[in-house]
N, CA and C atoms as a LAMMPS dump frame, in Angstrom:
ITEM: TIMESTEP
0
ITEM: NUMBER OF ATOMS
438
ITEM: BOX BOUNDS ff ff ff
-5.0000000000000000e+02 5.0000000000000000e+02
-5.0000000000000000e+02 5.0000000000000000e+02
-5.0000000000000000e+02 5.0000000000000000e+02
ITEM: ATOMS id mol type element x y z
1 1 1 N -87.264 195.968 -171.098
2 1 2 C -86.898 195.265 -169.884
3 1 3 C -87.792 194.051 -169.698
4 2 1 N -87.358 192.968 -169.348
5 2 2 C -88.355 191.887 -168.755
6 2 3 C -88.249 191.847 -167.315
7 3 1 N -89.534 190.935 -167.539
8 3 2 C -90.023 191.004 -166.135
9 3 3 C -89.451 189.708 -164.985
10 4 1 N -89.291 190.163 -164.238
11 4 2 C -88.926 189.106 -163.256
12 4 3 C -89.758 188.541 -162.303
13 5 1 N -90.156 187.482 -162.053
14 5 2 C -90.631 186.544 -160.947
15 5 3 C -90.5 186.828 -159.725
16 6 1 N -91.232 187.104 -158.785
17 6 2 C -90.691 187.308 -157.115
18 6 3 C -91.596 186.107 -156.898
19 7 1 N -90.569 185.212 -155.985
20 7 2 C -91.012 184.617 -155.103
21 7 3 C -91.131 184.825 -153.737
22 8 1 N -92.24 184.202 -152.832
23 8 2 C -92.096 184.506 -151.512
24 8 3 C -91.039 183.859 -150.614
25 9 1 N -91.123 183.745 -149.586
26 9 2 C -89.609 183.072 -148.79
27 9 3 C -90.334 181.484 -149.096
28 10 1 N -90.853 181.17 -148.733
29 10 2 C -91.224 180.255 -149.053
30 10 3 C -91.383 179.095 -150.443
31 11 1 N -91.183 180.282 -151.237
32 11 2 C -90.953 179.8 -152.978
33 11 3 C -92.067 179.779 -153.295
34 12 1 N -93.682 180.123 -152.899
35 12 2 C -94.782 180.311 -153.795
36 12 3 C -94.678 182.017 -155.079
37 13 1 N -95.653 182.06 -155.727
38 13 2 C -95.391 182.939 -156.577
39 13 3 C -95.96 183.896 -156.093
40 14 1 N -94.978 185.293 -155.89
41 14 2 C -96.612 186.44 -155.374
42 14 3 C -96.527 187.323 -156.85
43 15 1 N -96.079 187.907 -157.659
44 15 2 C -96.059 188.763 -158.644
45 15 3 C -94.576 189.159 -160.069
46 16 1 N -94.833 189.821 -160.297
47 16 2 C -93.687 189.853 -161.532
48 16 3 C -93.733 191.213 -161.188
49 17 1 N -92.416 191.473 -161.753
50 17 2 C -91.913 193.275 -161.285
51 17 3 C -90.969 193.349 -162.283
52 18 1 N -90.257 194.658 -163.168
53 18 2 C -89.617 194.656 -163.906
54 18 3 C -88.326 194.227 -163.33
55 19 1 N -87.462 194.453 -164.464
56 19 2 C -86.016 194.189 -163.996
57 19 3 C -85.389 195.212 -163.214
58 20 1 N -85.375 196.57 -163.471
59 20 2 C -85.014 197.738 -162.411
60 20 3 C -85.539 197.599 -161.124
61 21 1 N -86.97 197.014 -161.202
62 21 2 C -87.512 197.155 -159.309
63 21 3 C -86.967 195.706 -158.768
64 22 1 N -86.244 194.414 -159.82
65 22 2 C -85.813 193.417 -159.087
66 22 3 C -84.44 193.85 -158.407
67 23 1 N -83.684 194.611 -159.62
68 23 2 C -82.161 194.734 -158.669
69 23 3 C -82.414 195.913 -157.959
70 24 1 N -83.514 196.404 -157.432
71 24 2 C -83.559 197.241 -156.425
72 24 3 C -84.098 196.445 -155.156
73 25 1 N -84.57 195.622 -155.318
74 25 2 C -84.946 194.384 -154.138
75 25 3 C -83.503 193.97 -153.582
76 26 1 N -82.615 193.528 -154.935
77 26 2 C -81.439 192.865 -154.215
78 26 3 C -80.33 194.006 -154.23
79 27 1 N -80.421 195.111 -154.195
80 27 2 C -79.873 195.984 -153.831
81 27 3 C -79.861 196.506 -152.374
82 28 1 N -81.373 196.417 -151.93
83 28 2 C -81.884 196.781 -150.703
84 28 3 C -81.812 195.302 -149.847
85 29 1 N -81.276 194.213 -150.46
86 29 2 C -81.197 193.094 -149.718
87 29 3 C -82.643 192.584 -149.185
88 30 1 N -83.793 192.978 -150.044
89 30 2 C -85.022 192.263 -149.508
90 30 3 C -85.785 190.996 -150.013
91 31 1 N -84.712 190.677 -150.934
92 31 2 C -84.596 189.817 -151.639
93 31 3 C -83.217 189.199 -152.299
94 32 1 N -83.436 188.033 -152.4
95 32 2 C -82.304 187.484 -153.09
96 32 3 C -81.938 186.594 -154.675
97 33 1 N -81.005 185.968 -155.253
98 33 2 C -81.33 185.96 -156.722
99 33 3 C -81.378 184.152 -156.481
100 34 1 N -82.735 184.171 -157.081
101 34 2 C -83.425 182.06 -156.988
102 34 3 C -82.898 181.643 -158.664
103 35 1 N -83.138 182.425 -159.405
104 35 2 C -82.698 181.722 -160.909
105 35 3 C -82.346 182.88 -161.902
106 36 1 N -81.228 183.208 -162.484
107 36 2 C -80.63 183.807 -162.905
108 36 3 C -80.239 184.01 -165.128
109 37 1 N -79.998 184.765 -165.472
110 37 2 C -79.237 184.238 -166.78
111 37 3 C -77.599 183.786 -167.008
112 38 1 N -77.444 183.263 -167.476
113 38 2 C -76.444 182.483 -167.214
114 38 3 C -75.211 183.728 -168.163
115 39 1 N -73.832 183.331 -167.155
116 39 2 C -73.205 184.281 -167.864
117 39 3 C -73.697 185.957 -167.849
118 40 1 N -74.697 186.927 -167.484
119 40 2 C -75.019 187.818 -167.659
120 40 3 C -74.922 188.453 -166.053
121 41 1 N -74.422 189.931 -166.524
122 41 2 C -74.12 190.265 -165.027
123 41 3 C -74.633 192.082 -165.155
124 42 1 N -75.169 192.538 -164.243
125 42 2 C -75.68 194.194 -164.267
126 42 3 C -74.449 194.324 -162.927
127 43 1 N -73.663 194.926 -163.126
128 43 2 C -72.289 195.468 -162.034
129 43 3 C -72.328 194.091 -161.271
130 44 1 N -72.553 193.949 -160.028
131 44 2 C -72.381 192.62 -159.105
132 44 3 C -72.962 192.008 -158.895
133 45 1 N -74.353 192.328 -159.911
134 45 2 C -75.703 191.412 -159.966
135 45 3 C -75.82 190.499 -160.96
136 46 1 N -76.105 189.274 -160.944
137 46 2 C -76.452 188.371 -162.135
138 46 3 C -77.918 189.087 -162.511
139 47 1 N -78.081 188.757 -163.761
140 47 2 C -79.29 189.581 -164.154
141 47 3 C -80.324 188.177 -163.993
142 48 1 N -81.684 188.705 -163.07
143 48 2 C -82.275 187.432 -162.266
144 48 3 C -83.26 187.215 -163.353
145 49 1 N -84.112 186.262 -163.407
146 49 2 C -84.736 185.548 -164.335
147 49 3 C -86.358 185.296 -162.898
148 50 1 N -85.751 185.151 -161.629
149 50 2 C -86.571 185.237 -160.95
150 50 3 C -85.767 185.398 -159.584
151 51 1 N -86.527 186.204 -158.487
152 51 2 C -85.843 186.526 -157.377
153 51 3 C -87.213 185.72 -156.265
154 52 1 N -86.197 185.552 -154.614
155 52 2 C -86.865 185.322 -153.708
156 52 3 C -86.807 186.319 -152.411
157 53 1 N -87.624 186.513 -151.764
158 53 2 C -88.047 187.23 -150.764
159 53 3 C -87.262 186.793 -149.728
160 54 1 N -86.423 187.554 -148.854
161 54 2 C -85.916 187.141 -147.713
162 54 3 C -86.933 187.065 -146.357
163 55 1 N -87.626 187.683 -146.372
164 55 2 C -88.73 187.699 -145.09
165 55 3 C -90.693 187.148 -146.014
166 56 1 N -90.961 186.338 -145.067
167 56 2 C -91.767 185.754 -145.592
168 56 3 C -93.167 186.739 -145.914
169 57 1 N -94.178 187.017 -146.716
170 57 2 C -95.407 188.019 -146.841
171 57 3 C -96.177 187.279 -146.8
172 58 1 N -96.961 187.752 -145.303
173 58 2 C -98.779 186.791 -145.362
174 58 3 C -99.37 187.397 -146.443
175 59 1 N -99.867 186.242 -147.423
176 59 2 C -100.932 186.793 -148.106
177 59 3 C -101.906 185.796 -148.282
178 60 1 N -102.972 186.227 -147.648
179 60 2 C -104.374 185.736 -146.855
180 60 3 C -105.264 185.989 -148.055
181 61 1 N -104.999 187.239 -148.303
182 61 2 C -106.026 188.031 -149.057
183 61 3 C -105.736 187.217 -150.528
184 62 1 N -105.07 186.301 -150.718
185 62 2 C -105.37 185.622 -151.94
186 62 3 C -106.196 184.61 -152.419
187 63 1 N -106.24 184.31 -150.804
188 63 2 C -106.37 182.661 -150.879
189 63 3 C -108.198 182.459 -151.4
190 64 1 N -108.664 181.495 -151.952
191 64 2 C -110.15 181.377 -152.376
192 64 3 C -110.295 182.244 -154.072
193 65 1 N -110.024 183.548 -153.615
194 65 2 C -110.103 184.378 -155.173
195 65 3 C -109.346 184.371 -156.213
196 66 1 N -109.66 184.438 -157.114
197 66 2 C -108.129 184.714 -158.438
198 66 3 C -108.503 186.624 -158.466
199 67 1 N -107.273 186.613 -159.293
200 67 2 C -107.071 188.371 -159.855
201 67 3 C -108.435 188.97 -160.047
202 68 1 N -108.863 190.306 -159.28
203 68 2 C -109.927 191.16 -159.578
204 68 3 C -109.861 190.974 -161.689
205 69 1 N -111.238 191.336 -162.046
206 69 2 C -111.633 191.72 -163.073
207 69 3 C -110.445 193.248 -163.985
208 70 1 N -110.304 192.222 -164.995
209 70 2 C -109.737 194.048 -165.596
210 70 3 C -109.914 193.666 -167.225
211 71 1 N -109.874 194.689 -168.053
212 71 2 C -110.132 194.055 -169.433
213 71 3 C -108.823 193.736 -169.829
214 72 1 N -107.936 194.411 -169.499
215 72 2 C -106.361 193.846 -169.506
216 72 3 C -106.276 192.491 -169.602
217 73 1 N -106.692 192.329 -167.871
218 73 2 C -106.487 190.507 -168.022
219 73 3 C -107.687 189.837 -168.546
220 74 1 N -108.534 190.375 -168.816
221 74 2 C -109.21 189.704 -169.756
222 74 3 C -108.451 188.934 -171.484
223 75 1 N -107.613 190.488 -171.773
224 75 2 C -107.268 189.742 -173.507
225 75 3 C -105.526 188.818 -172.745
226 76 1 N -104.823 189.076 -171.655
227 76 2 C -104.063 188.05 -171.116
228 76 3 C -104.38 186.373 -171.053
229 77 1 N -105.757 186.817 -170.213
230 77 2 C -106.455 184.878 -170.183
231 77 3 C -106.128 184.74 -171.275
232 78 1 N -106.94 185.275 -172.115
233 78 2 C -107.221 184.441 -174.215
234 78 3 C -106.042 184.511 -175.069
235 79 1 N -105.032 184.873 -174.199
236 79 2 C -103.905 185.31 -175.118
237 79 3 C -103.945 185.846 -176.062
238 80 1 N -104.876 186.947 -176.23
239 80 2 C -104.83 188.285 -176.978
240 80 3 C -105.126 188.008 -178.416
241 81 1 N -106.265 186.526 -178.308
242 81 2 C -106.552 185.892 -179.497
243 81 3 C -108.184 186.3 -179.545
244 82 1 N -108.518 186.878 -180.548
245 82 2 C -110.295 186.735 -180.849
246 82 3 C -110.757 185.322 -180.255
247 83 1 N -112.188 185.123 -179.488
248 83 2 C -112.698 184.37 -179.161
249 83 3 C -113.488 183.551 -179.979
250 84 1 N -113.785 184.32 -180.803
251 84 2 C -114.526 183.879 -182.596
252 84 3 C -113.784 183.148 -183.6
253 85 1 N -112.955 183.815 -183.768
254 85 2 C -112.349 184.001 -185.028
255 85 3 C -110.988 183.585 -184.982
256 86 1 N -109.74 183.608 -184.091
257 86 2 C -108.451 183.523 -183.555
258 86 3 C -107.582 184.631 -183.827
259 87 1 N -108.099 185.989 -184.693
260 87 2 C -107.415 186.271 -185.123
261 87 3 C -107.091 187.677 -183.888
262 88 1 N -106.101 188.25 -184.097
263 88 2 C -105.645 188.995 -183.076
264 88 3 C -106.72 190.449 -182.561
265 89 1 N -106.76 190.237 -180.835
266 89 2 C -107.733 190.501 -180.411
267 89 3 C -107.149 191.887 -179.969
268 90 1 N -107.96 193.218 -179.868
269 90 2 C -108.118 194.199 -179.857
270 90 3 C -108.724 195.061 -178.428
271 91 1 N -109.702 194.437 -178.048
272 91 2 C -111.135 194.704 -177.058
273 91 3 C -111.624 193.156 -176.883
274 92 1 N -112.547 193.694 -175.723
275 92 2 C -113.216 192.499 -175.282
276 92 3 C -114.424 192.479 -175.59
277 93 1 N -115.171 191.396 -175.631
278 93 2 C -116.563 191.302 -175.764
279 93 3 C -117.467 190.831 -174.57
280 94 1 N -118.75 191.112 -174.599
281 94 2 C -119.522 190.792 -173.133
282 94 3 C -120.272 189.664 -174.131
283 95 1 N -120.265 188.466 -173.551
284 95 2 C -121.254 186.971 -174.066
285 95 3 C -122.936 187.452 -173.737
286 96 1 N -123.037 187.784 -172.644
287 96 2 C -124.653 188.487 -173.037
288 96 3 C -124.084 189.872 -172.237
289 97 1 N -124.535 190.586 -173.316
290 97 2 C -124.005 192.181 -173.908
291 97 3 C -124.741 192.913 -172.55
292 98 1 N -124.338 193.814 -172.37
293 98 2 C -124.285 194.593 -171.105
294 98 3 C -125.27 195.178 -170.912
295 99 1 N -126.167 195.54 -172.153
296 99 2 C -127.543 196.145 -172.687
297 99 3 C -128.947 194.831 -171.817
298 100 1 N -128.317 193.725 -172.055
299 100 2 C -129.195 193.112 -171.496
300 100 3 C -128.848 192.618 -170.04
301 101 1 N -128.078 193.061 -169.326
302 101 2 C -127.807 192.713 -168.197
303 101 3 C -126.33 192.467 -167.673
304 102 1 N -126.036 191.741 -168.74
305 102 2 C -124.268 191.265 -168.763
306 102 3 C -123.331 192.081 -167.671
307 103 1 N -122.776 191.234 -167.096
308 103 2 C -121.981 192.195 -166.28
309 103 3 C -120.318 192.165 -166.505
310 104 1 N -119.271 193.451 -166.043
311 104 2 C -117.934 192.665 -166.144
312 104 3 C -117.76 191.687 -165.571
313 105 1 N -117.705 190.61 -165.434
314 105 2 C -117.246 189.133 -164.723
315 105 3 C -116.593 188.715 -166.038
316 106 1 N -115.625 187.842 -165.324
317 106 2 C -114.638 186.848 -166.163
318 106 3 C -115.378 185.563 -167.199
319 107 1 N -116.552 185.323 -166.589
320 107 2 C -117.306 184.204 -167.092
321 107 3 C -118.078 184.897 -168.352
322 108 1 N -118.329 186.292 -168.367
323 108 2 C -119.006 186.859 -169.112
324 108 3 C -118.204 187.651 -170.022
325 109 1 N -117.031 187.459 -170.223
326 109 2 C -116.103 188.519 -171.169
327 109 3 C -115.06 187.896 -171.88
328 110 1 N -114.563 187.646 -172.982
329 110 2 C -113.979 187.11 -173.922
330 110 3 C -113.077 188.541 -174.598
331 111 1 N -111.848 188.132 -175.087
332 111 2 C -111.042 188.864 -176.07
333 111 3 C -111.643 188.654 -177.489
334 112 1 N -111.47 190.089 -178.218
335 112 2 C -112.367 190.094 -179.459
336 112 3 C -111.768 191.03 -180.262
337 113 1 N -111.403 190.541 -181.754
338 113 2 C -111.088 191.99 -182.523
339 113 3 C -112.334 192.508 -182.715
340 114 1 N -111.767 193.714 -183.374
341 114 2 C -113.095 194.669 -183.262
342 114 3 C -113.807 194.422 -184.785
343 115 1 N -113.62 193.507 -185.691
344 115 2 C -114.316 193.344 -186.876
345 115 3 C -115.514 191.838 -185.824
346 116 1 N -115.071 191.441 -185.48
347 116 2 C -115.937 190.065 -184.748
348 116 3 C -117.065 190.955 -183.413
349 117 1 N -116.687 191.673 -182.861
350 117 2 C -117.052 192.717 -182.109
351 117 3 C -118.125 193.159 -182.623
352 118 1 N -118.11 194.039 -183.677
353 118 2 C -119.191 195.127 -184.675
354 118 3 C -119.826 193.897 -184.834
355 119 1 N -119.504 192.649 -185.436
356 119 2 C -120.589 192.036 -185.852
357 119 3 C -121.529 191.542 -184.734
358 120 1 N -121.031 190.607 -184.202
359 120 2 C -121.907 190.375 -183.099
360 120 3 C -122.673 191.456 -182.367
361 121 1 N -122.135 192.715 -182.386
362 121 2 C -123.24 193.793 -181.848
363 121 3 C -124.026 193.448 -180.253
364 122 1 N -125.351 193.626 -180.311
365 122 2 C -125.911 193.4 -179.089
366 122 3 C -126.865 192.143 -179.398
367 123 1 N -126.261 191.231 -179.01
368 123 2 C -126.856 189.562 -179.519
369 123 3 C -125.76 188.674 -178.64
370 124 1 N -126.615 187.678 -178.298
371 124 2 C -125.375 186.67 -177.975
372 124 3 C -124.744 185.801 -178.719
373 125 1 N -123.836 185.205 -178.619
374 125 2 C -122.994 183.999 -179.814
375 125 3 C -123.868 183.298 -180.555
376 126 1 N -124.891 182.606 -179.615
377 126 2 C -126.102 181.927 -180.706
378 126 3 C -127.062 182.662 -181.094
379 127 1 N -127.332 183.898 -181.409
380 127 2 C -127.919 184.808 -181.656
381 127 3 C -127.339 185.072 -183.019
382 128 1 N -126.377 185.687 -183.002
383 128 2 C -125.817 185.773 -183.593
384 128 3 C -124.648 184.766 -184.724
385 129 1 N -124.926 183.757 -184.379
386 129 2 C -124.359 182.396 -184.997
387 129 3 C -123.238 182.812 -185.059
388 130 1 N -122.315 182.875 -183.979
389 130 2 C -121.174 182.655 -183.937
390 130 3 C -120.14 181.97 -182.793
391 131 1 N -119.95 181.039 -182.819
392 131 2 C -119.758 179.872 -181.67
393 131 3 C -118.385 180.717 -181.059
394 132 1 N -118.142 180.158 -179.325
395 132 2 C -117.299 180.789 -178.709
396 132 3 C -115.88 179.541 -178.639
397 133 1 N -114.408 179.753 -179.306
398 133 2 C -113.858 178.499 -179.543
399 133 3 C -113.347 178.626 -177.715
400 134 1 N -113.43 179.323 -177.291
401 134 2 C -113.096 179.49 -175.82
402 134 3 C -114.07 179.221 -175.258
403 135 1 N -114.058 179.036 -173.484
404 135 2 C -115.02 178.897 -172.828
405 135 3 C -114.606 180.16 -171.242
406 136 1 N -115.007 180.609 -171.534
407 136 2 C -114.705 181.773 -170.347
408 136 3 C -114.413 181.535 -168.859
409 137 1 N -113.384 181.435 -168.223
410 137 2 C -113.217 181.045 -166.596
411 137 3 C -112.316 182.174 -166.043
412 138 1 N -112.149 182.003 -164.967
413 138 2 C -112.043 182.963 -163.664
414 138 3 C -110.519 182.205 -163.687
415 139 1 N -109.474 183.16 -163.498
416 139 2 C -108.083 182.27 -163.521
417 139 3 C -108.242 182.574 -161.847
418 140 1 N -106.856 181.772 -161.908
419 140 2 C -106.454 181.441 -160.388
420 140 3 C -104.876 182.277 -160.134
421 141 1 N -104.658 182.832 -158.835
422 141 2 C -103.411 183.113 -158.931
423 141 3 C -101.996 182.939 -159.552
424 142 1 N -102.313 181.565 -158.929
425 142 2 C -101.024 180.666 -159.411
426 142 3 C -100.351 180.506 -161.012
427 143 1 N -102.31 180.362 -161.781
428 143 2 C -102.11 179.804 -163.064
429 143 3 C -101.577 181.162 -163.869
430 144 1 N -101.795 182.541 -163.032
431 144 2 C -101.612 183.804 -163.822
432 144 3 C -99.729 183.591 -163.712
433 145 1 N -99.264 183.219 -163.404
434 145 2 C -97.691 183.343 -163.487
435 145 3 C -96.858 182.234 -164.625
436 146 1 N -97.77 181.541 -164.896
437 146 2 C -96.654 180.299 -166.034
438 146 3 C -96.581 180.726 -167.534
């Protein structure tokens, strides 16, 4: 199943939901269909590509922060590419290793296969001479949806 887009009434982005919990939105009429596949139909539903919210959702609690920490969205940011190496990433790595302080934060954690991983060990990138082709940042709501 893919995932579908909810927009708010307003047309900002609040989240992605599969395709079963979208035509259960426009089933329950709490939403309606903003962009569709063309030609494609589930019984009286166009099959949505992205849906909008009929009643508008304060969300306050977004504003200033991006997405809590998860190692999930950690290998998402890097697109699930080694930070070393490019080659397809497995686990994450801590830039100064957790042994010495490192904490989960976004600034401090990179996607990593686990052969680039073992090596680097408990050392940092220049420690270990191995340059980071990424630079680690904190995403933003917005940028998590494109």
């Amino acid at each position: 199943m893919s995932a579908v887009l909810v927009l708010n009434a307003d047309c900002g982005p609040l989240h992605r939901v599969s395709l079963r919990h979208a035509l259960r939105m426009l089933f329950r009429q709490v939403a309606v269909v903003h962009e569709a596949q063309p030609d494609t139909r589930i019984g009286v539903y166009p099959v949505p590509t992205v849906v909008r919210l009929v009643s508008y959702v304060v969300t306050r609690w977004r504003r200033g922060r991006g997405p809590a920490w998860s190692r999930a969205g950690v290998l998402v940011r890097d697109g699930r590419r080694c930070a070393y190496c490019g080659a397809a990433a497995s686990t994450i790595d801590h830039v100064l290793p957790r042994s010495r302080g490192g904490r989960n934060e976004w600034h401090n954690t990179v996607a990593a296969c686990g052969r680039c991983n073992n090596r680097k060990g408990d050392r940092t990138p220049a420690e270990a001479r191995m340059p980071l082709r990424i630079t680690p940042f904190a995403p933003i709501w917005t940028a998590s949806f494109h």
